[in-house]
N, C-alpha and C positions, 0 to 999 in steps of 0.2 A: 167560171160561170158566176160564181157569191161574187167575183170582184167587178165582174159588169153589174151584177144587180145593185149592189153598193152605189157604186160610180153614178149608176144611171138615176139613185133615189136622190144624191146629193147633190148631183146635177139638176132632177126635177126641185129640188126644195130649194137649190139656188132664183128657182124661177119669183120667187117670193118679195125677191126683190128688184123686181121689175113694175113699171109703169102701173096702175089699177086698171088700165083699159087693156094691155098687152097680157094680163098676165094668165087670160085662160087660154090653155090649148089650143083649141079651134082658130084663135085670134092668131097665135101666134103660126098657128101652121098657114092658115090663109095671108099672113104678111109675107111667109119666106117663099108661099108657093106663086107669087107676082112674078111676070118677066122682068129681068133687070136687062138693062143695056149696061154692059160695062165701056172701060176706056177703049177696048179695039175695038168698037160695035159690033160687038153679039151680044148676042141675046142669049139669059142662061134663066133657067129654068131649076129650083130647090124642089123636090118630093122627099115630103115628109113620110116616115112609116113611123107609127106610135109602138113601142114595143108592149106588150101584156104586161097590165097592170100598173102602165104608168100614168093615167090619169090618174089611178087608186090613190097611189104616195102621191100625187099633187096635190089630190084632196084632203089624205091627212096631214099632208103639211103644211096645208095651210089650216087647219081647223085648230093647230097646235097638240095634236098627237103626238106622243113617243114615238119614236119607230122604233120598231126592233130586228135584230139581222140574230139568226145563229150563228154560235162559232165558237171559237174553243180558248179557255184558260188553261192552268195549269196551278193545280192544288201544291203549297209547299209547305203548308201546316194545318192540321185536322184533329184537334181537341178538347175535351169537354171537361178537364178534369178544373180544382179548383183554379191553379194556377193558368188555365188559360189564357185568359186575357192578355195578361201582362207579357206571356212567351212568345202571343202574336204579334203583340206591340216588337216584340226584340226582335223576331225573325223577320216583320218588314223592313224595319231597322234596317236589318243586318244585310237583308235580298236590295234596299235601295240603295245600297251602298255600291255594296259588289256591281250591282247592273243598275245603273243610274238610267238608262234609254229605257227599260221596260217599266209599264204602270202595273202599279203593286195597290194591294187594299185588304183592307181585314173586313170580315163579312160576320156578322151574328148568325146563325139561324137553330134557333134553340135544338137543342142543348150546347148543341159544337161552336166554336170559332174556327175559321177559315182567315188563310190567307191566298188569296188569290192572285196572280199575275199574269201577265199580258194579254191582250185582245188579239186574238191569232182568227183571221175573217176563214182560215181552210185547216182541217188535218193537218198537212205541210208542214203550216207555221209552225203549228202549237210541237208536231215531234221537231223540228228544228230549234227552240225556245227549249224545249223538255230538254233535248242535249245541252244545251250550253249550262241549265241551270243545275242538272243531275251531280256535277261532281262538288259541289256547295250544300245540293240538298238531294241526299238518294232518295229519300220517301216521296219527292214528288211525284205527280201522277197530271193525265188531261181529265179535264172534263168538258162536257160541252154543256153549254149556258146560251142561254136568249140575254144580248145584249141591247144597250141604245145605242144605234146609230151614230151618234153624236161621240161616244168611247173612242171610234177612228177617225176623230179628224183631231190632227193634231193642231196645235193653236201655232200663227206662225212668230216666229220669237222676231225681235226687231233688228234690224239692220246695223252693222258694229260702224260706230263711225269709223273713218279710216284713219285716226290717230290710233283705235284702238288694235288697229291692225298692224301698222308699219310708227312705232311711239316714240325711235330715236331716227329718224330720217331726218333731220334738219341739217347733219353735216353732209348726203351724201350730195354728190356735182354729178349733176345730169346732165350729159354732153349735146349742143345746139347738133343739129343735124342738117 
């Protein structure tokens, strides 16, 4: 259910990039709800149902509000003593090494340092996360946090040329067909 509500904010906040006359609701439901004749001539007919609370994220997203979704981390270091800091700095270190795919960060919040990982959108994740990272760090623990929206969307990386894929093909002979 948190992963349709997700979906459907990121989906509404994509609408932000759309035309300035398309981009409110009404507009857009009134364009998709027009008969189309398609190419076999019929005629088809789009009914919109708005789900609860989707105006709402339209409007904070466009006013430029944070959103926030709950959801859960997982604590894998929690201390206050002198040497803190510097222990947090070594165990993200140490945690972005080991698991380069999860996002790791060190957190103040007086008196403690925290290091925190992964953006786990259900329970699920986060015990599924909790096991992989347990036998590296036993004291880890979940916790649940209010995050920004914006934590799960991954950025998309760029497309590998294809020399970088296949880098000595020059000798092989690819037979005419």
């Amino acid at each position: 259910m948190m992963r349709k509500i997700i979906f459907l904010t990121l989906a509404l906040l994509s609408c932000r990039a759309l035309p300035a006359q398309n981009r409110r609701i009404p507009a857009v439901k009134e364009r998709l709800s027009r008969y189309e004749t398609g190419a076999n001539g019929r005629s088809a007919r789009v009914e919109v149902r708005e789900a609860e609370g989707a105006a709402e994220a339209v409007r904070r997203g466009e006013s430029g509000a944070v959103q926030t979704v709950n959801g859960f981390r997982i604590v894998i270091f929690f201390d206050n003593s002198s040497s803190a800091r510097s222990e947090a700095e070594r165990t993200m270190a140490e945690f972005a090494a080991a698991y380069p795919d999860v996002r790791c960060d060190i957190r103040y919040e007086n008196p403690y340092f925290k290091v925190l990982a992964g953006n786990c959108v259900n329970s699920e994740d986060a015990v599924i996360l909790l096991g992989r990272v347990r036998s590296s760090f036993p004291e880890a623990y979940i916790t649940r946090e209010e995050m920004p929206a914006s934590s799960f969307i991954t950025p998309k990386l760029p497309e590998p040329e294809i020399e970088e894929i296949l880098p000595h093909t020059e000798n092989i002979i690819i037979p005419a067909i």
